[in-house]
C-alpha positions in Angstrom: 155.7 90.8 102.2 152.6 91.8 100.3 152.7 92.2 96.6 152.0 95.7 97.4 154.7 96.5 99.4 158.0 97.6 97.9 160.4 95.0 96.6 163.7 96.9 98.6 164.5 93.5 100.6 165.1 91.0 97.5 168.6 92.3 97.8 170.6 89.9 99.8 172.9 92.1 101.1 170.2 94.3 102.4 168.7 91.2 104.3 171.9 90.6 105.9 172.1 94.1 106.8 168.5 94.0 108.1 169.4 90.6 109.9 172.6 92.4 111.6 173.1 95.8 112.0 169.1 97.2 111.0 167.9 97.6 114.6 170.1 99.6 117.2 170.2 97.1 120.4 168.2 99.5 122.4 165.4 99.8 119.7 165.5 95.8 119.6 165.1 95.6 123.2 162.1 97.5 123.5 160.7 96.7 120.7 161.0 93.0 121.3 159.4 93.7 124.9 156.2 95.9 123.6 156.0 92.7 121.3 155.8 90.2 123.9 153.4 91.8 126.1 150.8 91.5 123.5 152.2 87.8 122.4 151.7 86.3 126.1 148.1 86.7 124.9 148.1 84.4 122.0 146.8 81.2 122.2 148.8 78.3 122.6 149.6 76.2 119.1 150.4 76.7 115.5 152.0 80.5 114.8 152.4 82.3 111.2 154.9 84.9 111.3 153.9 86.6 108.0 156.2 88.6 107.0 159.1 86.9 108.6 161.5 89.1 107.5 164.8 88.0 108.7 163.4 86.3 111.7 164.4 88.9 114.3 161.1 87.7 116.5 160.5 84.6 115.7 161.7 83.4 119.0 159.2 85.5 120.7 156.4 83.9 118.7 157.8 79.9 119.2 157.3 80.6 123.1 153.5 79.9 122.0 154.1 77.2 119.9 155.8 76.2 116.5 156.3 79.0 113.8 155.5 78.9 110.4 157.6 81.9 108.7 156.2 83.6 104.7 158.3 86.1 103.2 157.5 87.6 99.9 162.0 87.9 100.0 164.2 84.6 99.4 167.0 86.6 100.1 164.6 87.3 103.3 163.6 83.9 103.9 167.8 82.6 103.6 168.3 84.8 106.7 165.5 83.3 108.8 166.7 80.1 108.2 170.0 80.5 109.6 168.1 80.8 113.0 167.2 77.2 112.9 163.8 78.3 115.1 160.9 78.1 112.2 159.3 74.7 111.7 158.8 76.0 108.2 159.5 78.4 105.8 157.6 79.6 102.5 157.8 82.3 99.5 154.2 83.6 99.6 152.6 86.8 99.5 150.9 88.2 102.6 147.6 89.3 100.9 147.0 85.7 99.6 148.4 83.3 102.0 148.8 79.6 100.8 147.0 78.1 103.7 143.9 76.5 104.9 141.5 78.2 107.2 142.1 78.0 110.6 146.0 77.1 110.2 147.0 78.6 113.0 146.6 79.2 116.5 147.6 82.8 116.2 150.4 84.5 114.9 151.9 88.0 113.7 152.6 90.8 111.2 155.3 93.4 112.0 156.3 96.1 109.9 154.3 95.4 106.9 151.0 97.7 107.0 152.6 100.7 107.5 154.1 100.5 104.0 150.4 99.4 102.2 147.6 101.9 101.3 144.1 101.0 102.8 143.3 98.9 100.4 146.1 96.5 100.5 146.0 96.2 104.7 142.7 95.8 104.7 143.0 92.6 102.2 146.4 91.3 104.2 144.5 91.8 107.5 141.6 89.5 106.3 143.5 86.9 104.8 144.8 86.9 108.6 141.9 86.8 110.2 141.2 83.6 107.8 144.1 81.3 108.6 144.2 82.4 112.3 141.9 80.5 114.9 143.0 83.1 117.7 144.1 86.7 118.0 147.2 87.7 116.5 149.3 91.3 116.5 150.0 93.1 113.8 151.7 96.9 114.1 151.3 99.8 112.2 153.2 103.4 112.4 151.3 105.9 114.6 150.9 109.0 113.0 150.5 110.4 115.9 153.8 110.1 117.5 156.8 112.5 117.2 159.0 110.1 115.3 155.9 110.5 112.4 156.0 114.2 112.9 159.6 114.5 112.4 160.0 112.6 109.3 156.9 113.6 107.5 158.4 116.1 105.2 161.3 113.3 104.2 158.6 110.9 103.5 156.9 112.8 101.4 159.7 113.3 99.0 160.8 110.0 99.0 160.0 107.0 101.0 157.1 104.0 101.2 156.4 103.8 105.2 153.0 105.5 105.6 152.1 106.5 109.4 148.5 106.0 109.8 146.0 107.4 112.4 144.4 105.0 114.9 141.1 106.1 113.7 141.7 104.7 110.0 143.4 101.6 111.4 140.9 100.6 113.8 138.1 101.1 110.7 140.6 98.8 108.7 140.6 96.2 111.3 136.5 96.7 111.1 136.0 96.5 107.7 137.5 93.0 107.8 135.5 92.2 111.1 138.2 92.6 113.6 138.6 94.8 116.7 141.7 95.9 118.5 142.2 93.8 121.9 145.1 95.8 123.3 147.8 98.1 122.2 151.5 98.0 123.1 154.0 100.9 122.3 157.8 100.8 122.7 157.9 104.2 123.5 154.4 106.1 124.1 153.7 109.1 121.5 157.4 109.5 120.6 157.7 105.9 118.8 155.7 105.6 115.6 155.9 101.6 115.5 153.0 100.2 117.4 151.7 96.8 118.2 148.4 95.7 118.4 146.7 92.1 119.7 143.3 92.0 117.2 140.9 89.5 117.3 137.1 88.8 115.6 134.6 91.5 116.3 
């Protein structure tokens, strides 16, 4: 996770519940297929999953080569490892990744931005675009999807996920000197989460 982003997941009984029980099996499953359509586009070699979270797709991403997984969480990072799948695993912070340039072949973000202000992205996006060779995905919450409509007033009394409109994304991905390649959405304009294959400009 990003310094930026809420420390909610240090908890280890939250990661195990995030690990477990946090996605319904029919959210998973489309989820994990709007993920691999944009994956099958990554080059082959190296990936950073970043943050790995619990390692819910890290499987996805080692069909393109090995997987390096950075969580800001130990407790995070203890769940991931149970998986046996990443080649590596490291405490790090996702707007100042501790890697060379050009470390990987591609790789991917997932559920991070949406909890960032423009700011923040916009500095975890480049540090992405530094350490990756290829294009990677990343997701954000649509705001313009029911699932954002419906919980807007709830957010705003409490809450740090942040839908954001493509139009500010795609300038975020800009101001960093990358461009949307493709978009891929578990459930058109009624799902919020979002995946996106971005590459150089």
């Amino acid at each position: 996770m990003s310094r930026a982003a809420p420390r909610t997941w240090d908890d280890a009984g939250t990661a195990a519940a995030y690990a477990t029980s946090r996605f319904p099996p029919a959210r998973e499953r489309r989820e994990r297929r709007a993920f691999e359509r944009l994956v099958a586009r990554l080059d082959v070699g190296r990936q950073l999953d970043a943050p790995c979270g619990a390692g819910r797709l890290a499987a996805s991403l080692a069909t393109k080569g090995r997987v390096v997984g950075l969580d800001g969480s130990a407790a995070m990072l203890a769940q991931a490892r149970k998986l046996g799948v990443y080649a590596s695993l490291v405490l790090g912070d996702a707007s100042s990744l501790p890697f060379a340039d050009g470390a990987f072949a591609g790789g991917a973000c997932v559920r991070l931005l949406h909890h960032l202000a423009s700011d923040d992205r916009r500095r975890v996006l480049a540090e992405l675009r530094r350490v990756c060779r290829g294009p990677f995905v990343v997701s954000f919450y649509d705001a313009a999807t029911f699932q954002a409509w419906k919980a807007k007033r709830k957010r705003a009394a409490k809450g740090s996920r942040k839908p954001i409109a493509r139009a500010e994304f795609v300038a975020d991905l800009a101001a960093v000197g990358l461009v949307p390649r493709a978009f891929s959405r578990p459930l058109p304009f009624v799902a919020e989460q979002t995946f996106v294959l971005v590459g150089r400009a």
